[in-house]
C-alpha positions as CSV (number, residue, x, y, z in Angstrom):
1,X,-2.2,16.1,-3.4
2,X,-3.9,17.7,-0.4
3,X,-2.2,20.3,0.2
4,X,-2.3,21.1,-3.9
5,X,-6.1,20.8,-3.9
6,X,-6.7,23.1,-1.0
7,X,-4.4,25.7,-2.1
8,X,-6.0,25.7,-5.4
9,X,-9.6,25.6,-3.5
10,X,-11.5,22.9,-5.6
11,X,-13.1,20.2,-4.6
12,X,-11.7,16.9,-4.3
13,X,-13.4,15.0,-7.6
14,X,-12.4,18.1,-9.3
15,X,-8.9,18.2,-8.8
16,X,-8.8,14.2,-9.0
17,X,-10.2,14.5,-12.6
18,X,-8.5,17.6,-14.0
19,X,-5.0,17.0,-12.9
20,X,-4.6,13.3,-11.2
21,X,-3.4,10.3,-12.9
22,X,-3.2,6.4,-12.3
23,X,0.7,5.9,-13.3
24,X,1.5,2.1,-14.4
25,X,2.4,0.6,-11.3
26,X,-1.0,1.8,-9.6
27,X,1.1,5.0,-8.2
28,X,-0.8,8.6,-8.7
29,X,0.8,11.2,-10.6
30,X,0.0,14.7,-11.9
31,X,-1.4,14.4,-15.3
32,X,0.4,16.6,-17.8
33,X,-0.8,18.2,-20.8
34,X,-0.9,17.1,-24.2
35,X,2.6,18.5,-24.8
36,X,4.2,17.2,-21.8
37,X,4.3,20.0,-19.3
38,X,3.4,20.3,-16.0
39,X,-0.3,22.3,-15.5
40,X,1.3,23.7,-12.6
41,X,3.3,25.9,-14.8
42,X,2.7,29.8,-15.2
43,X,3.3,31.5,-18.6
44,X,7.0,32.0,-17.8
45,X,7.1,28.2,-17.2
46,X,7.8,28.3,-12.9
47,X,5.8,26.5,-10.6
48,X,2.6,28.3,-9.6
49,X,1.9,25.6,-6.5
50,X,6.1,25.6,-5.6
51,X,5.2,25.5,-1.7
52,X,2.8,23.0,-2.2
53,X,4.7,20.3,-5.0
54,X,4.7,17.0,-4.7
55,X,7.6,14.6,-3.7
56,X,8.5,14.4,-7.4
57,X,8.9,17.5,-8.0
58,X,10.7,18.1,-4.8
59,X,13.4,15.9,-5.6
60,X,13.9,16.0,-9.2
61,X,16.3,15.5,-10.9
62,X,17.7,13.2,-8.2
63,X,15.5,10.3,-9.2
64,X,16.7,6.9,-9.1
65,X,16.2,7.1,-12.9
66,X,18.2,9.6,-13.9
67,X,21.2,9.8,-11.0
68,X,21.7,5.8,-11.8
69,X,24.0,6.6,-14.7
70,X,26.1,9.5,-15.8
71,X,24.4,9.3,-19.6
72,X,21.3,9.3,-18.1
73,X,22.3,12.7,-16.0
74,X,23.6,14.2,-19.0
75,X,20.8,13.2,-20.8
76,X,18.7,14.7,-18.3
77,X,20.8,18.3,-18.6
78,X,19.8,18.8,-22.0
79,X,16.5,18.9,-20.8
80,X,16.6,20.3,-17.5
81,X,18.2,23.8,-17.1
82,X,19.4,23.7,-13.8
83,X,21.0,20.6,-14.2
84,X,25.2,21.3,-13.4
85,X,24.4,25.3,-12.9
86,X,23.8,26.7,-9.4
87,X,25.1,25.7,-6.2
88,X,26.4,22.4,-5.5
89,X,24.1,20.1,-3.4
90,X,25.7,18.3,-1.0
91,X,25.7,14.4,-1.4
92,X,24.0,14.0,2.1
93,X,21.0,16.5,1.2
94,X,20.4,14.5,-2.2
95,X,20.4,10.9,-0.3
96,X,17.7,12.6,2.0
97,X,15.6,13.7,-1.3
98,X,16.2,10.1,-2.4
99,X,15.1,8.8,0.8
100,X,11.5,10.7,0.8
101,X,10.8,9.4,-2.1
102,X,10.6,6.1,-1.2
103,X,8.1,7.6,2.0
């Protein structure tokens, strides 16, 4: 969060009020907008902070939650479109994503 909030260059109670949310288990998360998208998004809908993003975006869409089943990855696909396009990643490199998430 950081990193995000001095790259934007606001102050600390500021970014922890316009964009930082308490998730159910106590974890912070980035708030999203009423319709569900990231504020980090630019007009054509790609990251505006992408050297800064947090660990979930970093791994996505190798979440525990969504890798656990192949519905739940195909489910996934309809809403993600990189999802089965692109260049394979290796298994090795999406255990390491795995593993700093739990960091």
């Amino acid at each position: 969060m950081e990193k995000i909030r001095i790259h934007l260059g606001v102050s600390p109670d500021w970014f922890r009020r316009r964009y930082i949310e308490t998730l159910e288990h106590g974890d912070l998360g980035i708030r999203l907008n009423t319709t569900g998208v990231c504020p980090f998004l630019d007009n054509d809908g790609r990251c505006s902070i992408y050297q800064h993003r947090p660990a979930q975006c970093r791994t996505y869409p190798f979440w525990p939650e969504i890798v656990d089943t192949e519905r739940n990855w195909k489910d996934e696909a309809r809403r993600c479109e990189g999802i089965n396009r692109g260049q394979v990643i290796p298994l090795k490199e999406i255990e390491k994503r795995l593993k700093d998430l739990e960091d």
